[in-house]
VEXTINU-54009 format. One record per atom (N, C-alpha, C, O): x, y, z; residue number from 1; atom name. Coordinates in steps of 0.02 Angstrom, whole numbers, plus 50000, padded with zeros to 5 digits. Example, Ala and Ser with C-alpha at 12.3 -4.5 7.8 and 13.67 -1.06 7.14 Angstrom:
2
50660,49716,50390,1,N
50615,49775,50390,1,CA
50660,49835,50390,1,C
50712,49834,50423,1,O
50642,49888,50354,2,N
50684,49947,50357,2,CA
50645,50002,50394,2,C
50670,50057,50402,2,O
# end
This chain:
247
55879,55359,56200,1,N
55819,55346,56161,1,CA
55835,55320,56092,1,C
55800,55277,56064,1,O
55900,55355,56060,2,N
55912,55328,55987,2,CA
55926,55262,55983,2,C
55920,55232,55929,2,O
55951,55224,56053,3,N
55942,55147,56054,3,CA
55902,55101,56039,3,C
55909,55043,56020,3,O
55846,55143,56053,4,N
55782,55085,56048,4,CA
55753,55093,55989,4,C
55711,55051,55974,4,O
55769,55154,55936,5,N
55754,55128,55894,5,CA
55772,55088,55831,5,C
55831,55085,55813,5,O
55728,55061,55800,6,N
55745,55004,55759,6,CA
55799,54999,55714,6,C
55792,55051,55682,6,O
55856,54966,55686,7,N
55915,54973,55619,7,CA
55888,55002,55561,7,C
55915,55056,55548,7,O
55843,54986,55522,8,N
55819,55039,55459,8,CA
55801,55103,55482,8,C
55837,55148,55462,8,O
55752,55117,55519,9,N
55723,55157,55558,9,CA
55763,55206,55558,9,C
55757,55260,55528,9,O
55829,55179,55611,10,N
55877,55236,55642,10,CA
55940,55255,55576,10,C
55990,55292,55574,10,O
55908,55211,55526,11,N
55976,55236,55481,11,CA
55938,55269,55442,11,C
55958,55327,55431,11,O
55870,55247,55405,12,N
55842,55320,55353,12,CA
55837,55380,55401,12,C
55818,55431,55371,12,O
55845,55387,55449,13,N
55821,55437,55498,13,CA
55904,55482,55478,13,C
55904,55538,55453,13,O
55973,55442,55497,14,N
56032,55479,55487,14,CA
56034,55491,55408,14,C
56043,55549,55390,14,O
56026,55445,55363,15,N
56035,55463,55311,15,CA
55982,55523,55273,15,C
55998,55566,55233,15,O
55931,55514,55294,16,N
55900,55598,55297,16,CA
55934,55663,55299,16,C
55944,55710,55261,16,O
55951,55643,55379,17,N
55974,55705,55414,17,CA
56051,55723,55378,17,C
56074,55780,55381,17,O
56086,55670,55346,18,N
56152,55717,55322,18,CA
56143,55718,55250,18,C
56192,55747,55227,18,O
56103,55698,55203,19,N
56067,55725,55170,19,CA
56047,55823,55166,19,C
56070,55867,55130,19,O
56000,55823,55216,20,N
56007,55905,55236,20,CA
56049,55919,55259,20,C
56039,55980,55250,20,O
56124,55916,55301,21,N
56178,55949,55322,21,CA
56210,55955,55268,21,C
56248,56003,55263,21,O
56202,55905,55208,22,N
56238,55898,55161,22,CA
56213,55976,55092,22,C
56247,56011,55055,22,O
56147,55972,55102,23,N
56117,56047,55059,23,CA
56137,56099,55093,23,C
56143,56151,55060,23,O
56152,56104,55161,24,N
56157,56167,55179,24,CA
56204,56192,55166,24,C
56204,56254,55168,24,O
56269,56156,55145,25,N
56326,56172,55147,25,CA
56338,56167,55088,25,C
56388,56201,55076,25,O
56313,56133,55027,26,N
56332,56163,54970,26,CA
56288,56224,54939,26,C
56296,56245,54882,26,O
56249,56245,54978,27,N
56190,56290,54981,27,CA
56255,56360,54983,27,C
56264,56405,54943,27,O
56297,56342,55057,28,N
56329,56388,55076,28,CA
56381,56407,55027,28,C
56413,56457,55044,28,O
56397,56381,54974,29,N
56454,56374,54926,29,CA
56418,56388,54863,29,C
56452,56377,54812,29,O
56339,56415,54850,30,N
56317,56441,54790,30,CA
56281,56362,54748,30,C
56252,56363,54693,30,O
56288,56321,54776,31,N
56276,56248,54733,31,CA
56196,56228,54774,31,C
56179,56219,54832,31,O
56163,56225,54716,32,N
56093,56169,54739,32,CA
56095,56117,54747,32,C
56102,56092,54692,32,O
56093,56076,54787,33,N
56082,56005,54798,33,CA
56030,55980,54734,33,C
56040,55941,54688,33,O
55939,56040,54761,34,N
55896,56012,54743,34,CA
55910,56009,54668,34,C
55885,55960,54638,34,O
55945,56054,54633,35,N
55929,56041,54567,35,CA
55951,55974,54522,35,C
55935,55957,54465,35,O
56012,55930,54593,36,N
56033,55874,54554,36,CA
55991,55821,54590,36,C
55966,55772,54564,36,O
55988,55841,54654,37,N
55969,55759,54701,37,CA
55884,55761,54691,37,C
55851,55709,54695,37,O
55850,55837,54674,38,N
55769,55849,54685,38,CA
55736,55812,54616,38,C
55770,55808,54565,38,O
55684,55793,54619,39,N
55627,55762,54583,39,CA
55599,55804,54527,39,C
55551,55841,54541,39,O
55625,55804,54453,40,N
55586,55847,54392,40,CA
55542,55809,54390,40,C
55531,55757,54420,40,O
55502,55852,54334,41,N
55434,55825,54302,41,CA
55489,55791,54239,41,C
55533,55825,54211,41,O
55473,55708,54223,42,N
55505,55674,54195,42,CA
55528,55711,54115,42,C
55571,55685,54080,42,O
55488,55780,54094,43,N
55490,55799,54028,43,CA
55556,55851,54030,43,C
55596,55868,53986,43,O
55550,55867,54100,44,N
55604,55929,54121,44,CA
55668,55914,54070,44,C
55691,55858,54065,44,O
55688,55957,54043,45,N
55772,55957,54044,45,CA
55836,55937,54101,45,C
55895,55920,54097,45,O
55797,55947,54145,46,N
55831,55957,54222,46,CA
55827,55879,54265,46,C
55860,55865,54315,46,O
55771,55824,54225,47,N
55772,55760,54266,47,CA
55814,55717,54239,47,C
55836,55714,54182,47,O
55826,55671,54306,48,N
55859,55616,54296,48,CA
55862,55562,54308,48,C
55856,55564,54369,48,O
55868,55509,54295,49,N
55845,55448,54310,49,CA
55842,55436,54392,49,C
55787,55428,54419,49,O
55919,55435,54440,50,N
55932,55449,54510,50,CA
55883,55487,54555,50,C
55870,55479,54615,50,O
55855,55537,54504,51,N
55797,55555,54547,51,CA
55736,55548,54561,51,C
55693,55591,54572,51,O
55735,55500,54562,52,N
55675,55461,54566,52,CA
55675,55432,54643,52,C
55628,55435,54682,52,O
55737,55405,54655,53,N
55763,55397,54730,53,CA
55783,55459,54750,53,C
55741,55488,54784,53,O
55837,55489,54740,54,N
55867,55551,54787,54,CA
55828,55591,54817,54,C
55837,55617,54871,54,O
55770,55597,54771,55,N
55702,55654,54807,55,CA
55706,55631,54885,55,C
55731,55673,54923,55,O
55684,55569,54911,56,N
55646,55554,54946,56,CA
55684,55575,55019,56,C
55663,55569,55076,56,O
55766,55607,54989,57,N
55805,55603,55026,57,CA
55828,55678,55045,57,C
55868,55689,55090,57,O
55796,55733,55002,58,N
55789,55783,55009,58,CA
55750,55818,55029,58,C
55693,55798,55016,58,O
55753,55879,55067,59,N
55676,55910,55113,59,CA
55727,55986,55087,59,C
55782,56005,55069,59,O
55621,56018,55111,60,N
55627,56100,55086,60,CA
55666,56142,55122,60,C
55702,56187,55101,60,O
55655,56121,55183,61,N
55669,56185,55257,61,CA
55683,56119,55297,61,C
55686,56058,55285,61,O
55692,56172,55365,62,N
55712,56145,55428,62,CA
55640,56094,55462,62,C
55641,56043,55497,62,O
55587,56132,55438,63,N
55522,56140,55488,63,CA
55504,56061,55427,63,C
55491,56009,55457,63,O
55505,56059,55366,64,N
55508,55993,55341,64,CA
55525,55938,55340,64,C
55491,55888,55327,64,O
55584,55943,55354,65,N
55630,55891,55376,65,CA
55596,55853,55443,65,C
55572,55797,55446,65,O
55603,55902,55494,66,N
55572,55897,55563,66,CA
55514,55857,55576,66,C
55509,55809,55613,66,O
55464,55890,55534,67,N
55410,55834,55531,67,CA
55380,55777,55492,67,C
55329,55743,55503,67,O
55432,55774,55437,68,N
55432,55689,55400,68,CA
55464,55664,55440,68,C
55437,55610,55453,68,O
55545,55676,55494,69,N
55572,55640,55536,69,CA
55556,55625,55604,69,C
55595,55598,55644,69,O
55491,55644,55618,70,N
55463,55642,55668,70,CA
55407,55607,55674,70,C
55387,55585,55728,70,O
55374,55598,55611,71,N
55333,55530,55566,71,CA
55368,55479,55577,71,C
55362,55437,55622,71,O
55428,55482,55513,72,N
55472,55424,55523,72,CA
55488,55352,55583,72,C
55481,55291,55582,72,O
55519,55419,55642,73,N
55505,55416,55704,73,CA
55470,55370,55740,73,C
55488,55317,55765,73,O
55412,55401,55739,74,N
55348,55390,55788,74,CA
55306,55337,55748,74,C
55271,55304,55785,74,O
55301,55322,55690,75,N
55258,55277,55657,75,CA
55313,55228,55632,75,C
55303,55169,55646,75,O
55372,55241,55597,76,N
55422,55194,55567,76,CA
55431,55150,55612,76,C
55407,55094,55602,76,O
55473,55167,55683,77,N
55480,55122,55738,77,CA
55428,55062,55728,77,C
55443,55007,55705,77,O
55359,55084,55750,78,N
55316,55034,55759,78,CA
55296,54981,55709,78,C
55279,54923,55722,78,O
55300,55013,55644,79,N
55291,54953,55583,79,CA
55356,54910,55560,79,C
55346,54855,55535,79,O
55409,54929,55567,80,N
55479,54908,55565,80,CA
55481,54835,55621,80,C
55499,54776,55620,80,O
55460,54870,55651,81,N
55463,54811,55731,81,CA
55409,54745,55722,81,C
55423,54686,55735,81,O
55339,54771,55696,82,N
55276,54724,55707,82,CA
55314,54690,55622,82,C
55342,54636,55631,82,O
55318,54710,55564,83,N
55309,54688,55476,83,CA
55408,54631,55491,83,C
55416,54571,55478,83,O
55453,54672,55514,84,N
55511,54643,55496,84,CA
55576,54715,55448,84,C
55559,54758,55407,84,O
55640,54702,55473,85,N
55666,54754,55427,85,CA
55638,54753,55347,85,C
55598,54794,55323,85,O
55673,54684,55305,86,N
55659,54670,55249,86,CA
55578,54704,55202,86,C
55565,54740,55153,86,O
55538,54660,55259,87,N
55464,54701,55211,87,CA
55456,54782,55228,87,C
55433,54819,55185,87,O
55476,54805,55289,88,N
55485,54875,55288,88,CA
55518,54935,55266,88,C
55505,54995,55268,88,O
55580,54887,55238,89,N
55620,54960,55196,89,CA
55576,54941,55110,89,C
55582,54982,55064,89,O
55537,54883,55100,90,N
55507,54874,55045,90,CA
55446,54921,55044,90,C
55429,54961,55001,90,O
55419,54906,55100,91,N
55360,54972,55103,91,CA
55405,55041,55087,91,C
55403,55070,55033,91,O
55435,55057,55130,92,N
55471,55114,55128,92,CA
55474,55155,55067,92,C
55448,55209,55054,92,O
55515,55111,55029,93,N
55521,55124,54931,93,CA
55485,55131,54896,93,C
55487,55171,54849,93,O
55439,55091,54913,94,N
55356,55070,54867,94,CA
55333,55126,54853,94,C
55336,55158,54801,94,O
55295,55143,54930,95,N
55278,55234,54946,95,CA
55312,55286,54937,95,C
55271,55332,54938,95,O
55357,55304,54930,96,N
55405,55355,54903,96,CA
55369,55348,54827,96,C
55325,55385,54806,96,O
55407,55278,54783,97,N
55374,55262,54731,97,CA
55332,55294,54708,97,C
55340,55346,54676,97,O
55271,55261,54723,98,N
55221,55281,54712,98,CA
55203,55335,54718,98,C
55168,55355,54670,98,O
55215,55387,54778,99,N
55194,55440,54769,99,CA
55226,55485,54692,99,C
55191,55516,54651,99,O
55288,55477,54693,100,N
55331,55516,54637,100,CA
55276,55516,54575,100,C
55271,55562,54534,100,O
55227,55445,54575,101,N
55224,55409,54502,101,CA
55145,55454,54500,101,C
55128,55495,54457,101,O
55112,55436,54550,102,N
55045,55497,54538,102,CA
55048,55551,54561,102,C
54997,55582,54547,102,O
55085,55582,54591,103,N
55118,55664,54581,103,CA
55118,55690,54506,103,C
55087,55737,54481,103,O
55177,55628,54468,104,N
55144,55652,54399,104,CA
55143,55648,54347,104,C
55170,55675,54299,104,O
55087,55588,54360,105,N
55028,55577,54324,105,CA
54987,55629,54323,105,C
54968,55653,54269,105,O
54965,55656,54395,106,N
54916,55712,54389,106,CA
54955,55762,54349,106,C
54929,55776,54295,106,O
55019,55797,54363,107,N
55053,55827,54338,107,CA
55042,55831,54261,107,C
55046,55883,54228,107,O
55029,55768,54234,108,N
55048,55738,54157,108,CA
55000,55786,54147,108,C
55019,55834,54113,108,O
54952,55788,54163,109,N
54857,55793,54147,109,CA
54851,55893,54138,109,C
54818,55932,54103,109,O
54903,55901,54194,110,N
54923,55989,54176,110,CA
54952,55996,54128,110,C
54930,56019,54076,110,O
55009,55977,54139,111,N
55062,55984,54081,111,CA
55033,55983,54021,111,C
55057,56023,53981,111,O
54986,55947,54001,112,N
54970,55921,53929,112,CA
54919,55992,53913,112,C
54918,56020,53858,112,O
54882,56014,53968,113,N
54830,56058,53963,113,CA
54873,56139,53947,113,C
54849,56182,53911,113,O
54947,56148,53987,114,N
54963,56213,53958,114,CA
55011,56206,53894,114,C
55025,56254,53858,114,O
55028,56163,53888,115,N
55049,56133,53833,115,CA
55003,56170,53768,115,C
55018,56218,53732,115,O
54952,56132,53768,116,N
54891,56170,53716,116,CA
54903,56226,53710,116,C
54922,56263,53665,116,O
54887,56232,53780,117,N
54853,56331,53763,117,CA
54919,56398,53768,117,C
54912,56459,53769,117,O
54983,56357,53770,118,N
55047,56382,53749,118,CA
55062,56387,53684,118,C
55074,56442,53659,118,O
55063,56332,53651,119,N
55053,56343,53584,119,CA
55037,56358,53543,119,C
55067,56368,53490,119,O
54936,56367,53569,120,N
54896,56404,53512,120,CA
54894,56467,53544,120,C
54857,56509,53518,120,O
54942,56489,53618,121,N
54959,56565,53621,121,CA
55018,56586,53557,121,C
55024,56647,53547,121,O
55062,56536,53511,122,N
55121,56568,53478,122,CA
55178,56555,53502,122,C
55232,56573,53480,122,O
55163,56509,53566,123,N
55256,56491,53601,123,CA
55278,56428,53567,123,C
55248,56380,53545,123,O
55347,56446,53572,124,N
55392,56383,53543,124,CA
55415,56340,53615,124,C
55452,56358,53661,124,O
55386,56289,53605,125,N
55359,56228,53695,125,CA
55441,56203,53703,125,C
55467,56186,53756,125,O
55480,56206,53622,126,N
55546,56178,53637,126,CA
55594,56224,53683,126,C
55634,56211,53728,126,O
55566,56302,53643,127,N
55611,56353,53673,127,CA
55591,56359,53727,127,C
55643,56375,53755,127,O
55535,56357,53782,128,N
55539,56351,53854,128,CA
55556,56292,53883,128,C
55548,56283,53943,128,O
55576,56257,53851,129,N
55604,56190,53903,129,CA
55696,56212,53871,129,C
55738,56182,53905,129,O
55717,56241,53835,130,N
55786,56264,53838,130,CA
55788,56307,53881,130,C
55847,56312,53896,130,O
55752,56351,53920,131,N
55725,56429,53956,131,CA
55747,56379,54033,131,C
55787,56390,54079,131,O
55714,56338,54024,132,N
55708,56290,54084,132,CA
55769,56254,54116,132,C
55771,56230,54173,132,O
55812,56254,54076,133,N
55879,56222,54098,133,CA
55920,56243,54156,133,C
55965,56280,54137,133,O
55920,56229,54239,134,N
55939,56255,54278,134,CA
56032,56250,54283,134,C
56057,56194,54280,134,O
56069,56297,54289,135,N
56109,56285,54318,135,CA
56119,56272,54382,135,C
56072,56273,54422,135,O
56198,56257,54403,136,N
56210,56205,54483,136,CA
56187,56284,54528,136,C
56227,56292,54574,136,O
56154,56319,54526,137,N
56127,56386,54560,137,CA
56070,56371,54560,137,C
56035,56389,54607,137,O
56050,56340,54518,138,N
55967,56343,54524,138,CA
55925,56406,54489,138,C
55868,56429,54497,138,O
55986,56424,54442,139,N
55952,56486,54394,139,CA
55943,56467,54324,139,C
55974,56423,54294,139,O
55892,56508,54299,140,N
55870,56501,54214,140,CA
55881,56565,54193,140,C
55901,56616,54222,140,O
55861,56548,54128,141,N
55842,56623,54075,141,CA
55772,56621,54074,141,C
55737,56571,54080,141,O
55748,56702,54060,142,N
55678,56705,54064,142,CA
55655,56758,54021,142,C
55657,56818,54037,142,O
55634,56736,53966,143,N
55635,56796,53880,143,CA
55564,56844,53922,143,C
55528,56819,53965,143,O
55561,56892,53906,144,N
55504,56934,53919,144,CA
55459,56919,53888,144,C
55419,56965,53897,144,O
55425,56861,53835,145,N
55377,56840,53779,145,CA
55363,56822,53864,145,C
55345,56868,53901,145,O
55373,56758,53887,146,N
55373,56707,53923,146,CA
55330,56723,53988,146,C
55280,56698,54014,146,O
55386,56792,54006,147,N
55388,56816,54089,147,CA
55304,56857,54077,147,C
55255,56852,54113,147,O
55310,56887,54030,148,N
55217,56925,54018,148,CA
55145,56881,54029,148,C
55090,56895,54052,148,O
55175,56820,53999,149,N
55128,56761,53985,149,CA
55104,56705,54035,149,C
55132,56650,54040,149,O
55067,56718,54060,150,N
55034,56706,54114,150,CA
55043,56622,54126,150,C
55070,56602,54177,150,O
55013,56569,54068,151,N
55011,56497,54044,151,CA
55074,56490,54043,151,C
55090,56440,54075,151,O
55119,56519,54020,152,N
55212,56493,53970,152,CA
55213,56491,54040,152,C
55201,56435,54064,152,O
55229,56556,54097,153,N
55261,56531,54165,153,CA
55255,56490,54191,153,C
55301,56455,54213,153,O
55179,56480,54198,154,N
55153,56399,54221,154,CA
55169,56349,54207,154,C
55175,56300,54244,154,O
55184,56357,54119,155,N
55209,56280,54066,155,CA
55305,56275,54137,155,C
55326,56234,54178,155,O
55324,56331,54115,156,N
55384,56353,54136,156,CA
55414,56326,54216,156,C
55469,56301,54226,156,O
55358,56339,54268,157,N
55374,56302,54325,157,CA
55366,56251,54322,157,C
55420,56228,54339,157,O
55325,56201,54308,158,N
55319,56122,54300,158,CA
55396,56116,54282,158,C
55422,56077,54321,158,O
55431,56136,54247,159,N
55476,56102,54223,159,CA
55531,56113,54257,159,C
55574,56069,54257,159,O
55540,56171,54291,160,N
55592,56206,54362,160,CA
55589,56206,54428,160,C
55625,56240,54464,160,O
55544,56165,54448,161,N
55507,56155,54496,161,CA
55520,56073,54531,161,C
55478,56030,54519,161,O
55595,56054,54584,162,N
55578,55998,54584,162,CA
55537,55983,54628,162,C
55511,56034,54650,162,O
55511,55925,54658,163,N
55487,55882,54721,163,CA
55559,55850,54759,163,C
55604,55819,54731,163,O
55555,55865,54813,164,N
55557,55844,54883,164,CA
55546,55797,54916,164,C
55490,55780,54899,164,O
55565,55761,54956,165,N
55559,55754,55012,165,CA
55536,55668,55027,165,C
55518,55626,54987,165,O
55544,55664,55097,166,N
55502,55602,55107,166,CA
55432,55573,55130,166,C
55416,55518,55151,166,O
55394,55632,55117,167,N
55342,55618,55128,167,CA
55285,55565,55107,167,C
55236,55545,55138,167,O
55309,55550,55044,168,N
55271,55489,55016,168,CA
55275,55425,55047,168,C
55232,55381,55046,168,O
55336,55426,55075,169,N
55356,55383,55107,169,CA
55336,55364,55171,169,C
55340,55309,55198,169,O
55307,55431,55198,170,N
55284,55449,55274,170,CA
55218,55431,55287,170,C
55195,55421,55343,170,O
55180,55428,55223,171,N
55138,55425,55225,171,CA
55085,55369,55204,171,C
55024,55368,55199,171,O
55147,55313,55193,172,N
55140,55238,55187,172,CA
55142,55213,55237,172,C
55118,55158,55249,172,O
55168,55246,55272,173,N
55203,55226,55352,173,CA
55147,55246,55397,173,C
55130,55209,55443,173,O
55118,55301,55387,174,N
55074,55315,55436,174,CA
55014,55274,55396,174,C
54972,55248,55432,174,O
55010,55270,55350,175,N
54941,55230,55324,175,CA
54928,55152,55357,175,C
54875,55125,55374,175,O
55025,55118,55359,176,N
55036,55075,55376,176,CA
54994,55054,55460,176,C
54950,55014,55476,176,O
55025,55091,55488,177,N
55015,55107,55553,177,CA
54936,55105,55573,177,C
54912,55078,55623,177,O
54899,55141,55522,178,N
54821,55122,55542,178,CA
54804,55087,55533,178,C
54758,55073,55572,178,O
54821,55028,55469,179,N
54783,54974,55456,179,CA
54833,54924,55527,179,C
54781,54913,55558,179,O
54858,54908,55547,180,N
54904,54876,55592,180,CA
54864,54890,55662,180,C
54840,54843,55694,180,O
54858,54949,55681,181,N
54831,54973,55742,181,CA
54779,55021,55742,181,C
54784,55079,55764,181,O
54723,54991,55713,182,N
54663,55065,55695,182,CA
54631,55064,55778,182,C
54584,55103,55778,182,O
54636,55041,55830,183,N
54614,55064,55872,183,CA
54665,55112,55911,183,C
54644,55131,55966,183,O
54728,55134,55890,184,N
54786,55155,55932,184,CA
54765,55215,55919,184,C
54746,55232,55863,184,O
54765,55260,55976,185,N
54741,55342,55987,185,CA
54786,55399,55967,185,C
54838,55415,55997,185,O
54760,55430,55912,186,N
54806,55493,55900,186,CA
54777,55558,55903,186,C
54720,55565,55925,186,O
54808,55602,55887,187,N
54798,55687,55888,187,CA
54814,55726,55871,187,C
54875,55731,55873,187,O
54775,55783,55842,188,N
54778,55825,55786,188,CA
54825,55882,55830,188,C
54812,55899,55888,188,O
54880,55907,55792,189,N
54919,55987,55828,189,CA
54855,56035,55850,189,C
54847,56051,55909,189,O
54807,56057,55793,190,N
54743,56081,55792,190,CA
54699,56063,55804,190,C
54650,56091,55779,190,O
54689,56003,55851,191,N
54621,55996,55848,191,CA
54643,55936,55910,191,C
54642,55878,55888,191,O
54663,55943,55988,192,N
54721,55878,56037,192,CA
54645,55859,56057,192,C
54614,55869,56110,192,O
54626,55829,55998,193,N
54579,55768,56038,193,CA
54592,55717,56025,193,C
54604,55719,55964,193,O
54601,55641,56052,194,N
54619,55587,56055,194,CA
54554,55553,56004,194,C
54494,55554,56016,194,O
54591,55521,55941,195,N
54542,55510,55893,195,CA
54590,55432,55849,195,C
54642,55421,55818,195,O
54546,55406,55866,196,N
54558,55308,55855,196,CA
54609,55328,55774,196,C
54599,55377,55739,196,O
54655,55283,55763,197,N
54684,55295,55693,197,CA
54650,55287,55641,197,C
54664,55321,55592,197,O
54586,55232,55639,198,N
54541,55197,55578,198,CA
54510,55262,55572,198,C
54478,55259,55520,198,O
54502,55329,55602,199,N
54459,55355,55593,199,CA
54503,55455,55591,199,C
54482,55510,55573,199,O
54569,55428,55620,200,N
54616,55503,55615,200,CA
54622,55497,55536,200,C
54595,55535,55496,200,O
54660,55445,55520,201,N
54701,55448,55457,201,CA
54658,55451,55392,201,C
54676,55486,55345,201,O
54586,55403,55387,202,N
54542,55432,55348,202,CA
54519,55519,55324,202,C
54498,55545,55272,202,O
54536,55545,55396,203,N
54522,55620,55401,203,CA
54568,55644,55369,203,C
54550,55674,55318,203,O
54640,55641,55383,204,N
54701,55677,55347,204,CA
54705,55663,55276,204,C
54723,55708,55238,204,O
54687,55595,55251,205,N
54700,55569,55187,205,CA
54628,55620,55132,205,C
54637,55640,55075,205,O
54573,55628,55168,206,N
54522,55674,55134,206,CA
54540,55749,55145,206,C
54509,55789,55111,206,O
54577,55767,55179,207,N
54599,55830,55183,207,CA
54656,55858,55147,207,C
54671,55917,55141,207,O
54695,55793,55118,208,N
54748,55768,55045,208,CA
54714,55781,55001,208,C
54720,55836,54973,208,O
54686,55752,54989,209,N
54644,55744,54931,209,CA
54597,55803,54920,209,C
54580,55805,54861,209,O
54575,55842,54949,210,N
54517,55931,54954,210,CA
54574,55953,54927,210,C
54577,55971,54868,210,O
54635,55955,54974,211,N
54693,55997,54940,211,CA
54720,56014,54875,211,C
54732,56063,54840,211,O
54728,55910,54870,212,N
54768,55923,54791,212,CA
54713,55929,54755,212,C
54727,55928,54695,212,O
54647,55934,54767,213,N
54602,55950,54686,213,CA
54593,56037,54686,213,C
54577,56069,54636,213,O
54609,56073,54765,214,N
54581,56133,54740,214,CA
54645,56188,54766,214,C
54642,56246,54786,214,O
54704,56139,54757,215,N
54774,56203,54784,215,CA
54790,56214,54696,215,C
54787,56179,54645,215,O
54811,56294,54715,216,N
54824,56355,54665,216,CA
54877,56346,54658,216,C
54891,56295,54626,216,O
54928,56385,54680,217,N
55005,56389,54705,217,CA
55034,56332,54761,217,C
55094,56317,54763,217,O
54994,56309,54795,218,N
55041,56256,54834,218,CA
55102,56230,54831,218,C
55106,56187,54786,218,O
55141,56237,54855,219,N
55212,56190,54850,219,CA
55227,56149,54896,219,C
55285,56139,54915,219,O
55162,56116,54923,220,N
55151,56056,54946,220,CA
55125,56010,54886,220,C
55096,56033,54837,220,O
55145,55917,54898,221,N
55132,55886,54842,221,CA
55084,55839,54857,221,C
55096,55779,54851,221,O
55015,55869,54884,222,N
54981,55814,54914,222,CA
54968,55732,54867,222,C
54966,55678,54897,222,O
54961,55738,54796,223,N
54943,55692,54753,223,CA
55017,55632,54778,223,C
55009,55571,54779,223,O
55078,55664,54793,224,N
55111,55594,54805,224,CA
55125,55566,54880,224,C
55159,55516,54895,224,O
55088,55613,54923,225,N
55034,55571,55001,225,CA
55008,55533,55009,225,C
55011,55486,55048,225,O
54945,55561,54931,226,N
54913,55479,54925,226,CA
54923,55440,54883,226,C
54881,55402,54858,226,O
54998,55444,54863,227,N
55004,55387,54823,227,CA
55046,55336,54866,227,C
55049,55274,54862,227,O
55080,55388,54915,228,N
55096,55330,54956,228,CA
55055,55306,55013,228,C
55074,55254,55040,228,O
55010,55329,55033,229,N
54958,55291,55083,229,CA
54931,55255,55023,229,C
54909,55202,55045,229,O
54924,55257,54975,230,N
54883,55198,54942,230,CA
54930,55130,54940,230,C
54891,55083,54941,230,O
54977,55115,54938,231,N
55051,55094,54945,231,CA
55038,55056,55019,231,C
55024,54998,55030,231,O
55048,55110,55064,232,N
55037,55081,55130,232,CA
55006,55034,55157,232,C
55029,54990,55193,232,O
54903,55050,55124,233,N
54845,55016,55136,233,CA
54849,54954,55092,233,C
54829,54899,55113,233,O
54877,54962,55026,234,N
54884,54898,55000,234,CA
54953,54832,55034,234,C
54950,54771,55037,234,O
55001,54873,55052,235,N
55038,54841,55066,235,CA
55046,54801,55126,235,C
55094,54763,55136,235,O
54987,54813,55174,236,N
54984,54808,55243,236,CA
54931,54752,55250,236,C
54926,54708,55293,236,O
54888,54767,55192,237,N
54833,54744,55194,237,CA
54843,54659,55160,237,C
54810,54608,55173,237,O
54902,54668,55113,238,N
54912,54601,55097,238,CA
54950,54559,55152,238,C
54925,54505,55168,238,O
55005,54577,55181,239,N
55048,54572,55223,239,CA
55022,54546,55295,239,C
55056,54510,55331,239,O
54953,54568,55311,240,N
54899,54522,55364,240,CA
54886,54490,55338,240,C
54884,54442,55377,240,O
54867,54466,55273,241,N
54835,54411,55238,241,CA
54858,54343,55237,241,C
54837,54285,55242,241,O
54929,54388,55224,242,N
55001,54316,55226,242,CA
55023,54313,55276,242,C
55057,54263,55286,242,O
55019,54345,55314,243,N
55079,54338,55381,243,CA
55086,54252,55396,243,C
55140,54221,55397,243,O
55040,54232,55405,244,N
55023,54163,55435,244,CA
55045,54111,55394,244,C
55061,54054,55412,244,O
55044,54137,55329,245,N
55045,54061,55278,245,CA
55109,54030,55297,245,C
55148,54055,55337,245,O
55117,53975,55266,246,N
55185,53921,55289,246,CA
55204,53923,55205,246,C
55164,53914,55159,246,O
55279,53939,55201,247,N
55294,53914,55143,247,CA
55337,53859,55132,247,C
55348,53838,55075,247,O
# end
C-alpha cells in the first residue's frame, strides 16, 4: 500500500513519523524535543525562529500523531495527485503557516489582556518571562507571588506552553480536498453517516471555530485549523481558476 502513495505524501508521512521516534527517545534520556523543535508564543523566552517550521513536525501523543497521519494519508494522497507535487508541498507550508500566524494573533489579543491585569496586580511581566525560561527538561522556576496568582499563571503558560503538530497543515489539506471534490462522501467517527464534503467540512470548520471562541483550558489549537483551512480554500480556489491558463 505504501507504494501507491504519492513522493511528498510518503515522505512528510516518514519524516513525521521519525520526528516522533526521534522525541521518544530523547524523552527517554530526560531531553524535550518540544522545548527546542515546539512552537512558543513569539514573546516567549523559549522561541525561535526554526520554530516556526519544526512545530509542524512535532505531535503530542501517540493518538495525535495517528490522526494528523491518517489525514495526511487519506486526503494528502488525493490533492498531491489531482494539484501536482510542487503546488502541494506549497499548500502544505502555507497551512502550517498560517495556522502558527492566527494561533497567535488570537493569542496576541490574550496576552496583551493578562499582561494588563498582571501588572496593575504588582507583577514584574519581565520577571515572569525570566520564570519562564525552560530548560532541555522542560522545567521552570515558579516564585509563590506567581504560583498564588491566578492571571501571572495564565500570563505564565502562554509563554511555556509550546504548539505542536501538523494539524494546520491537515487541515488545508482536508479543506483542500472539499473544494476539489465537494461531492466525495465522508463520515463522522460519531456520527457514520455518509455526508457530501461541501457540507462535512463546513460542519467541522464551525465546530473549530464554537471551540476556539469558548475553550477554557484546551490544549487543542483550534484557531491554527482555521488558519489553515483558510489557506486551503484560498489556495484551491485560485488554483481551479488557473489550472487552464496557458503561459
Amino acid at each position: 500500500m505504501i507504494n501507491n502513495i504519492p513522493p511528498v505524501t510518503k515522505n512528510l508521512l516518514i519524516i513525521n513519523v521519525l520526528f516522533f521516534v526521534a522525541k521518544m527517545v530523547f524523552e527517554s534520556k530526560g531531553i524535550s524535543l518540544d522545548v527546542i523543535l515546539g512552537a512558543f508564543y513569539p514573546e516567549s523566552p523559549n522561541f525561535q525562529p526554526w520554530q516556526i517550521i519544526t512545530h509542524m513536525f512535532m505531535h503530542g501523543n501517540f493518538a495525535h500523531i495517528l490522526f494528523n497521519m491518517f489525514g495526511l494519508w487519506m486526503f494528502g494522497s488525493v490533492v498531491e495527485q489531482t494539484i501536482g507535487a510542487k503546488k502541494y508541498l506549497m499548500l502544505y507550508f502555507l497551512a502550517g503557516l498560517c495556522g502558527f500566524a492566527l494561533f497567535n494573533l488570537v493569542n496576541y489579543v490574550d496576552v496583551q489582556s493578562l499582561k494588563e491585569q498582571v501588572y496593575a496586580a504588582g507583577f514584574d511581566i519581565h520577571e515572569i518571562k525570566q520564570m519562564a525560561q525552560l530548560n532541555l527538561q522542560g522545567e521552570y522556576r515558579l516564585s509563590n507571588a506567581v504560583n498564588n496568582n491566578a492571571v501571572a499563571k495564565d500570563l505564565l503558560a502562554q509563554y511555556i506552553t509550546p504548539m505542536v503538530g501538523a494539524s494546520g497543515a491537515i487541515y488545508g489539506l482536508l479543506v483542500a480536498f472539499a473544494v476539489l471534490f465537494p461531492d466525495a462522501k465522508l463520515m463522522m467517527i460519531f456520527l457514520p453517516i455518509p455526508i457530501k464534503a461541501k457540507y462535512f467540512i463546513p460542519i467541522i470548520l464551525l465546530l473549530e471555530l464554537y471551540s476556539g471562541m469558548n475553550q477554557s483550558a484546551s490544549t487543542i489549537a483550534h484557531f491554527a485549523h482555521l488558519g489553515g483551512a483558510l489557506v486551503g480554500w484560498l489556495f484551491i480556489r485560485n488554483w481551479k481558476k488557473n489550472q487552464f491558463r496557458k503561459w
